[in-house]
C-alpha positions in Angstrom: -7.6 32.7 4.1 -10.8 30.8 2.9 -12.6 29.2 5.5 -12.3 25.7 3.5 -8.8 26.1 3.7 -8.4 26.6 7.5 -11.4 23.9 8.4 -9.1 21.6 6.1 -5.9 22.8 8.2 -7.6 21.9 11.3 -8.7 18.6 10.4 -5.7 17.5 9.0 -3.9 18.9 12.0 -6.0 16.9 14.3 -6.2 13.8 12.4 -2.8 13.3 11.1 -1.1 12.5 14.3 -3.8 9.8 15.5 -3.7 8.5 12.0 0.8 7.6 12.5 -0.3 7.0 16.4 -2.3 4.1 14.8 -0.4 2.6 11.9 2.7 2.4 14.5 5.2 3.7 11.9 8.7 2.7 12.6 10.7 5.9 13.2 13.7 4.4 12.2 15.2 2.1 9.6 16.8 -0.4 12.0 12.9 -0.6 13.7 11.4 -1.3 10.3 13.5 -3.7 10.0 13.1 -5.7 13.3 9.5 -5.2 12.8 9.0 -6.6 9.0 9.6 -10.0 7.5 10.7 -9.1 4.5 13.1 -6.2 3.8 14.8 -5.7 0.4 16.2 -3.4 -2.3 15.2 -5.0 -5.9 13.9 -3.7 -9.1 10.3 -5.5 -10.5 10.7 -7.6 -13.3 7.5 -8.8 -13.5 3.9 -7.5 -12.1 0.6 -8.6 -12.7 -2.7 -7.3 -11.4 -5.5 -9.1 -9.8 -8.1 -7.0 -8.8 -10.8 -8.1 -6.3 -14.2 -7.5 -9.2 -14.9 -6.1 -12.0 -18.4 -4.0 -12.2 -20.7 -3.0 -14.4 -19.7 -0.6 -17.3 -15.9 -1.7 -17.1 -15.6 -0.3 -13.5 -12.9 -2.3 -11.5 -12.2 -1.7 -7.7 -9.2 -0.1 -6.7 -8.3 -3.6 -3.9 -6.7 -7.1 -5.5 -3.1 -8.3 -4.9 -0.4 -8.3 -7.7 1.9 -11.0 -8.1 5.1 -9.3 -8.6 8.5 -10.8 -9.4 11.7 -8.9 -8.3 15.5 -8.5 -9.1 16.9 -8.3 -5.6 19.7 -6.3 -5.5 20.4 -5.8 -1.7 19.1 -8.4 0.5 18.4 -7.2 4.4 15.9 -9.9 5.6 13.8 -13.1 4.5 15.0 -13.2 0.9 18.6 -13.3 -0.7 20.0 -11.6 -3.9 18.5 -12.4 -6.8 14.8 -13.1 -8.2 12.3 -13.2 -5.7 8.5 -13.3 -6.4 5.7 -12.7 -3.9 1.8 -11.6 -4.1 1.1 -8.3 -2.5 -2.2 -6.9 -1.1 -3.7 -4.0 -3.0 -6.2 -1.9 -0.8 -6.7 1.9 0.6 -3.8 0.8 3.6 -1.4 -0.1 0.5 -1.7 2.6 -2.0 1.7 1.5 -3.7 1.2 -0.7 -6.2 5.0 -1.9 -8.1 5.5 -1.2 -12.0 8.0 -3.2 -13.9 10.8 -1.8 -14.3 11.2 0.6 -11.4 13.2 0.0 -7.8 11.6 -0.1 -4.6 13.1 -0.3 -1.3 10.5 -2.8 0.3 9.5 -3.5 4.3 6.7 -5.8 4.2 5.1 -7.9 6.6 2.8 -11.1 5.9 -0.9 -11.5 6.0 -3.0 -14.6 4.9 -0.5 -15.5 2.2 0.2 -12.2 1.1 2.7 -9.7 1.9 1.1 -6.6 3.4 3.3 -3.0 2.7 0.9 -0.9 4.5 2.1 0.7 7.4 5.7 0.1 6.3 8.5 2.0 4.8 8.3 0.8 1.4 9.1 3.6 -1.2 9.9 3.8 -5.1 13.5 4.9 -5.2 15.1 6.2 -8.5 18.1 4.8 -10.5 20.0 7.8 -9.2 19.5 7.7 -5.4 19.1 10.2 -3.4 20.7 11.3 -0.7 18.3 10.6 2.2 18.2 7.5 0.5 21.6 6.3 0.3 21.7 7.1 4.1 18.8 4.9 4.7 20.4 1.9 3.0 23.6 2.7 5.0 21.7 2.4 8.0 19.9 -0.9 7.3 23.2 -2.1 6.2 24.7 -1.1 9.9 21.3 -2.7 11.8 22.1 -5.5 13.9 21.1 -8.5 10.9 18.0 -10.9 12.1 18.7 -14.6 12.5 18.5 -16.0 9.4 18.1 -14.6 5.9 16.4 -17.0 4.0 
């Protein structure tokens, strides 16, 4: 085996657990769900970049928020069915950024104003779901619900 390969092994080996140990990820979906403030199932009708500058030569950074605009379609905490709209934070702790028309199964939490999917659960989730992904709704559907659903 290239020596690259097994430095890169190592590194990723040793970094990888500190690197969960720190964001705190919620091992389950009942956990995620106690531990965000909003937690949906909805498709984007609507998203619109912001980024935070634009540079020289047409270079524009990779951090900004999006105002995005969902179809909620299952409701789990701090929004109902229907549209809901929201900014999100764009940055290297948030690498997902939403594209209309695609569904997203969204744990976020909020930060100065804007809601903040780092750290969280949030995933793209096809039209035809997927196993592991029906189960996970199932389970958010059995959580114990919060207080009030907005």
């Amino acid at each position: 085996m290239p020596r690259n390969v097994v430095i890169a092994c190592a590194l990723v080996s040793l970094i990888a657990p500190r690197l969960f140990a720190d964001c705190g990820l919620p091992r389950s979906s009942c956990d995620a769900l106690t531990t965000a403030g909003l937690v949906f199932y909805g498709e984007v009708v609507e998203a619109t970049y912001h980024f935070d500058y634009f540079g020289p030569d047409g270079v524009v950074s990779s951090t900004g928020h999006q105002e995005v605009r969902f179809n909620v379609l299952r409701a789990f905490k701090g929004t109902k069915t229907g549209v809901f709209g929201g900014t999100f934070r764009m940055d290297s702790e948030t690498p997902l950024h939403f594209i209309k028309g695609k569904r997203y199964l969204v744990f976020a939490s909020q930060r100065d104003g804007q809601w903040i999917t780092a750290c969280g659960r949030t995933s793209e989730i096809l039209l035809q779901l997927k196993p592991e992904e029906i189960k996970e709704l199932k389970e958010l559907d059995a959580c114990p619900k919060p207080p009030s659903n907005r």
